[in-house]
Each structure stands twice: as C-alpha cells, then as structure tokens.
N, CA, C and O atoms as CSV, one atom per row, in Angstrom:
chain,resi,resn,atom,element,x,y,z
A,1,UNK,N,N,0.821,-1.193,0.000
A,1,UNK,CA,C,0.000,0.000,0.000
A,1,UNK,C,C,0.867,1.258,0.000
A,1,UNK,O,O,0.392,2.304,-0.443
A,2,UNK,N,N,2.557,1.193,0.643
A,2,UNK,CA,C,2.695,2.281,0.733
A,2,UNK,C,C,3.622,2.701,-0.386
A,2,UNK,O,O,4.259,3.746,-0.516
A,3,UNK,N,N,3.536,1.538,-1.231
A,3,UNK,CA,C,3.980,1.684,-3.200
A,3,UNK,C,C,3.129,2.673,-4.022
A,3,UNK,O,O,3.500,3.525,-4.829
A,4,UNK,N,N,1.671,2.278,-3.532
A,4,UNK,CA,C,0.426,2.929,-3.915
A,4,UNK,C,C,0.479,4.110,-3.860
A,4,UNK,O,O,0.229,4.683,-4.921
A,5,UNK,N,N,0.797,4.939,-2.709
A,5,UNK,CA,C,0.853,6.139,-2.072
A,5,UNK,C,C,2.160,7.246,-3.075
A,5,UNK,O,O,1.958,8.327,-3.628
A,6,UNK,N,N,3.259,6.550,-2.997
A,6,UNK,CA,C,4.201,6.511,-3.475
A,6,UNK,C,C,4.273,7.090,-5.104
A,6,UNK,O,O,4.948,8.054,-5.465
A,7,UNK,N,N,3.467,6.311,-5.914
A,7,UNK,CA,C,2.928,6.742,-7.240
A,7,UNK,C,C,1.827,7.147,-7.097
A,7,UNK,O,O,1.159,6.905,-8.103
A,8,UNK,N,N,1.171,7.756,-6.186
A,8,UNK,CA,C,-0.231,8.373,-6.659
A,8,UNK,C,C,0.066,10.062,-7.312
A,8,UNK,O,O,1.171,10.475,-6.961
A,9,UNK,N,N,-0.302,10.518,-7.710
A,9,UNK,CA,C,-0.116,11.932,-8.927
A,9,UNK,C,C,-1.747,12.940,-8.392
A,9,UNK,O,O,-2.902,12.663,-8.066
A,10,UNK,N,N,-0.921,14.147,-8.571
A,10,UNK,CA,C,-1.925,15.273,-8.355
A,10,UNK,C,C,-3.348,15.188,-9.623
A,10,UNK,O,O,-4.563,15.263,-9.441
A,11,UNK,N,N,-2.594,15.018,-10.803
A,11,UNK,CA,C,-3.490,14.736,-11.668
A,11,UNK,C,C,-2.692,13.641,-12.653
A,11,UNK,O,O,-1.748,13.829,-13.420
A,12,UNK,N,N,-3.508,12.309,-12.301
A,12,UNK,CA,C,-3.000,11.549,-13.182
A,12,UNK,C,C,-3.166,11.160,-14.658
A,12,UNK,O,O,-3.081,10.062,-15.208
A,13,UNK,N,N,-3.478,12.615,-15.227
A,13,UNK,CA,C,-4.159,12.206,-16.679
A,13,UNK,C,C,-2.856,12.951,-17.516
A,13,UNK,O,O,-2.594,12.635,-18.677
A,14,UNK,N,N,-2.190,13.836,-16.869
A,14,UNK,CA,C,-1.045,14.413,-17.150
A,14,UNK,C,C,0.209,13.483,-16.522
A,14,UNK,O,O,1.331,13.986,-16.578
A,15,UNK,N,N,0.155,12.986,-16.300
A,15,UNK,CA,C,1.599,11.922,-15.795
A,15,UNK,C,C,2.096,10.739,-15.993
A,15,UNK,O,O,2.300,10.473,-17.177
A,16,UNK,N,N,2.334,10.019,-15.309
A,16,UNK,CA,C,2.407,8.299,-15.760
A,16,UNK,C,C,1.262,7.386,-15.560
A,16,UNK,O,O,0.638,7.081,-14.544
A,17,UNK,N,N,1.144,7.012,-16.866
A,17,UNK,CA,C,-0.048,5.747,-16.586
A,17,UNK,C,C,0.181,4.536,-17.636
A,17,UNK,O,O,0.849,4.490,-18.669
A,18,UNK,N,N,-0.525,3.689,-17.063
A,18,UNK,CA,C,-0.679,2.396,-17.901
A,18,UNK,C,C,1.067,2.205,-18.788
A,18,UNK,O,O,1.972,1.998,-17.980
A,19,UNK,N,N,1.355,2.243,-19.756
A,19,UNK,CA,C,2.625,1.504,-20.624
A,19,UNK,C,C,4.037,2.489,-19.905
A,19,UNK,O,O,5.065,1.969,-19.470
A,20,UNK,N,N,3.759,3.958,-19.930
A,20,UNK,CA,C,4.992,4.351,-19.354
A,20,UNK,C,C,5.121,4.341,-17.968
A,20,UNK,O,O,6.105,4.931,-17.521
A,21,UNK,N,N,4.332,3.791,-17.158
A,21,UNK,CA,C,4.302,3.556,-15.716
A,21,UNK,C,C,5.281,2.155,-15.313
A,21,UNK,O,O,6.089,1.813,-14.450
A,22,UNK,N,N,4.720,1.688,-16.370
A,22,UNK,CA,C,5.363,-0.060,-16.520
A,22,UNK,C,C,7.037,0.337,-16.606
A,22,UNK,O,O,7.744,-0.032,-15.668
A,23,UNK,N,N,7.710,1.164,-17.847
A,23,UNK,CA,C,8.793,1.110,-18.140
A,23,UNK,C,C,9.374,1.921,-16.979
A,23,UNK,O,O,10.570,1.856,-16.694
A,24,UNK,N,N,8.834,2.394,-16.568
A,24,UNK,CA,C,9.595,3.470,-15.134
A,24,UNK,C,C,9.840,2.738,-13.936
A,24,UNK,O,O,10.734,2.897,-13.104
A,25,UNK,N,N,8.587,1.625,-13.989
A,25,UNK,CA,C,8.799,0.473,-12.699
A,25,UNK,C,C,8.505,-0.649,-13.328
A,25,UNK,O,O,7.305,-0.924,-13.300
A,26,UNK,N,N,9.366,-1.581,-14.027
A,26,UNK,CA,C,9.431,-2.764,-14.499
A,26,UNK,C,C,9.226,-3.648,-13.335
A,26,UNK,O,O,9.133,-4.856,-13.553
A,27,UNK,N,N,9.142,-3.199,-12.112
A,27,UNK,CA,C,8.613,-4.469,-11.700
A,27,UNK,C,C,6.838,-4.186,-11.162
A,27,UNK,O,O,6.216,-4.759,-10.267
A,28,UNK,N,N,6.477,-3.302,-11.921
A,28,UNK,CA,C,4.697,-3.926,-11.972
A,28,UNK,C,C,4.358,-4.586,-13.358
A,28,UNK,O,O,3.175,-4.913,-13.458
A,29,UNK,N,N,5.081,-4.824,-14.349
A,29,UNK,CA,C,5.031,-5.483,-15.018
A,29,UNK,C,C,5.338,-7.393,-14.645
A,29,UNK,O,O,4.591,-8.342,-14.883
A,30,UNK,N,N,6.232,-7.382,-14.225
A,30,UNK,CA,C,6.799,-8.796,-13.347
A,30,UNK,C,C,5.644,-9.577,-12.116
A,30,UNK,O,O,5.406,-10.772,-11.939
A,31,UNK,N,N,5.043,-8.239,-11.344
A,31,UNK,CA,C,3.869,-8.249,-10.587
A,31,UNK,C,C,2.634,-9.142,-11.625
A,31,UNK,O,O,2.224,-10.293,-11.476
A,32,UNK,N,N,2.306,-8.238,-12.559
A,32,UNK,CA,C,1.406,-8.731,-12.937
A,32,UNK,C,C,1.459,-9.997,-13.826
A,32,UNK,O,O,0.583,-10.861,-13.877
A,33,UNK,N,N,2.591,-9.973,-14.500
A,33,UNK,CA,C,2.809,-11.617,-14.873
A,33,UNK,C,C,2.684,-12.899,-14.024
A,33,UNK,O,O,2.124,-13.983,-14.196
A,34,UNK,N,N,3.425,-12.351,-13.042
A,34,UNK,CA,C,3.140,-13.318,-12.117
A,34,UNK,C,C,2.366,-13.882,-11.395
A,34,UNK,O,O,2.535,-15.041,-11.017
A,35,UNK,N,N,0.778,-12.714,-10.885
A,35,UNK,CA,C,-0.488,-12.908,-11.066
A,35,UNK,C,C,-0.895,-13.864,-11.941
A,35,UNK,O,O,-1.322,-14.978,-11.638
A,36,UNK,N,N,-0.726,-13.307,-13.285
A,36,UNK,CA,C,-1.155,-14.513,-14.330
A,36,UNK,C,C,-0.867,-15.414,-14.219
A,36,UNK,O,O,-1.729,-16.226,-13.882
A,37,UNK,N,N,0.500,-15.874,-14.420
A,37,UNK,CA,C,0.587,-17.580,-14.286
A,37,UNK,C,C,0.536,-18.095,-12.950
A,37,UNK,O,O,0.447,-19.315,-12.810
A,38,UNK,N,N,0.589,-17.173,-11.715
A,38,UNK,CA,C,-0.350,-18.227,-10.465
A,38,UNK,C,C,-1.447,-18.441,-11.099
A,38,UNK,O,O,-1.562,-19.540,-11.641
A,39,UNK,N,N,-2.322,-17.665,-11.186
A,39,UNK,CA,C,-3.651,-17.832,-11.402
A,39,UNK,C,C,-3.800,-19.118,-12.399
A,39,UNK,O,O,-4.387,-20.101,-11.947
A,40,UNK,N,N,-3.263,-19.162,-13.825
A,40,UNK,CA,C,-3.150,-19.875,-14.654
A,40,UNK,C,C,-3.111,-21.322,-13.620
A,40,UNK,O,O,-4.007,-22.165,-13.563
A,41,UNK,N,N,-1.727,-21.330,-12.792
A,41,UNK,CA,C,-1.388,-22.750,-12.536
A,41,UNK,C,C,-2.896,-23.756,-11.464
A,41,UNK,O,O,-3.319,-24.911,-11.523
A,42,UNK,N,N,-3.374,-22.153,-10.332
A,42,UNK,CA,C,-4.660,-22.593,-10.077
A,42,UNK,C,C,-5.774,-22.974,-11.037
A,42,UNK,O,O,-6.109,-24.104,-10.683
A,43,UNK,N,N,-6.101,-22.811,-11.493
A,43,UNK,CA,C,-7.395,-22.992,-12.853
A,43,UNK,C,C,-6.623,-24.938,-13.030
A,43,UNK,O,O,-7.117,-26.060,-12.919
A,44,UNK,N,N,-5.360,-24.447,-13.317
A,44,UNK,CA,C,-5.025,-25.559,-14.352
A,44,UNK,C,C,-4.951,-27.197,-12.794
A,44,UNK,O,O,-5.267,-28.356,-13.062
A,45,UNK,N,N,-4.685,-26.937,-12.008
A,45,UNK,CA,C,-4.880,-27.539,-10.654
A,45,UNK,C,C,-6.319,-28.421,-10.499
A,45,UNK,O,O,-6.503,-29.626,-10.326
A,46,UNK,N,N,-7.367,-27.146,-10.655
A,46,UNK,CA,C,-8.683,-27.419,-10.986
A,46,UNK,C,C,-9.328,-27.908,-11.928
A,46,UNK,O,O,-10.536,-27.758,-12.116
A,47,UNK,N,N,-8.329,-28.734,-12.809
A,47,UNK,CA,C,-8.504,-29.416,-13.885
A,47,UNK,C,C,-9.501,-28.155,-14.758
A,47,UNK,O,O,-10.493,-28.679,-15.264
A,48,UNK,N,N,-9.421,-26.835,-14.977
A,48,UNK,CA,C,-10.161,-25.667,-15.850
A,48,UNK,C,C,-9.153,-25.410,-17.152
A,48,UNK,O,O,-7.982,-25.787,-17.197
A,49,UNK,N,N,-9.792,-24.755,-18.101
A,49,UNK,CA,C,-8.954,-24.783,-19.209
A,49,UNK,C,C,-9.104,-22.923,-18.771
A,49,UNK,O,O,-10.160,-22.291,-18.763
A,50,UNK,N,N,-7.494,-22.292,-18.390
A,50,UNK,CA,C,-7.769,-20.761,-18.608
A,50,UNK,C,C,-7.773,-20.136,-20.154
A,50,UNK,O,O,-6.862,-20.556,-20.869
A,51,UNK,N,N,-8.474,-19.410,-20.605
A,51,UNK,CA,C,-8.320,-18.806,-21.599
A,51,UNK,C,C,-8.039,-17.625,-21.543
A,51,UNK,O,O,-9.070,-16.955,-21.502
A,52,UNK,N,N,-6.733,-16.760,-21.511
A,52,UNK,CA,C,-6.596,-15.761,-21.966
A,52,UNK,C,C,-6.375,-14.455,-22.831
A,52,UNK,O,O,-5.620,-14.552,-23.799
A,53,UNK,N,N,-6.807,-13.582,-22.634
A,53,UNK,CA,C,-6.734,-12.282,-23.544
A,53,UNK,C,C,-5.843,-11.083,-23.086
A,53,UNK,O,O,-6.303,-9.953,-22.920
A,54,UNK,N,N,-4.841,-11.336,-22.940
A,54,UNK,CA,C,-4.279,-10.076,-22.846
A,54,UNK,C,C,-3.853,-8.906,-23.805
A,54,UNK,O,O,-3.360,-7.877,-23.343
C-alpha cells in the first residue's frame, strides 16, 4: 500500500499511466505476470482450461 501512495499523482491524466508507468517500474510489469501464471497454474490444478486475452 505504501507503493500505492508513493505513485499516486496530483493529476493523473497528465503523468504516468498504464505503458509508461510499466517502463519506469518494471517491476509492476513482473507483478502482474506473475499474477497470471499463479492464477493460470490454479485454474489448471482445478482441472479448468484458462483462456486468456491479454
């Protein structure tokens, strides 16, 4: 949470978001991969087929 705080912006429509946020902190990119394939390996545990769209 106190990452959150950290990058929050006065106005975030003028600053970093979404793709150049990623390249400034490569590791919320790593974060969220890694989300994915836990998640993936649960589903796949649960004998579920994940289908994704990223």
């Amino acid at each position: 949470m106190n990452r959150a705080k950290e990058l929050s912006e006065i106005n975030p429509m003028m600053g970093h978001r979404g793709v150049r946020l990623g390249i400034t902190y490569p590791e919320i990119y790593e974060m969220q991969i890694k989300a994915v394939f836990v998640a993936t390996a649960n589903l796949v545990k649960k004998k579920l087929t994940p289908n994704h769209r990223l």
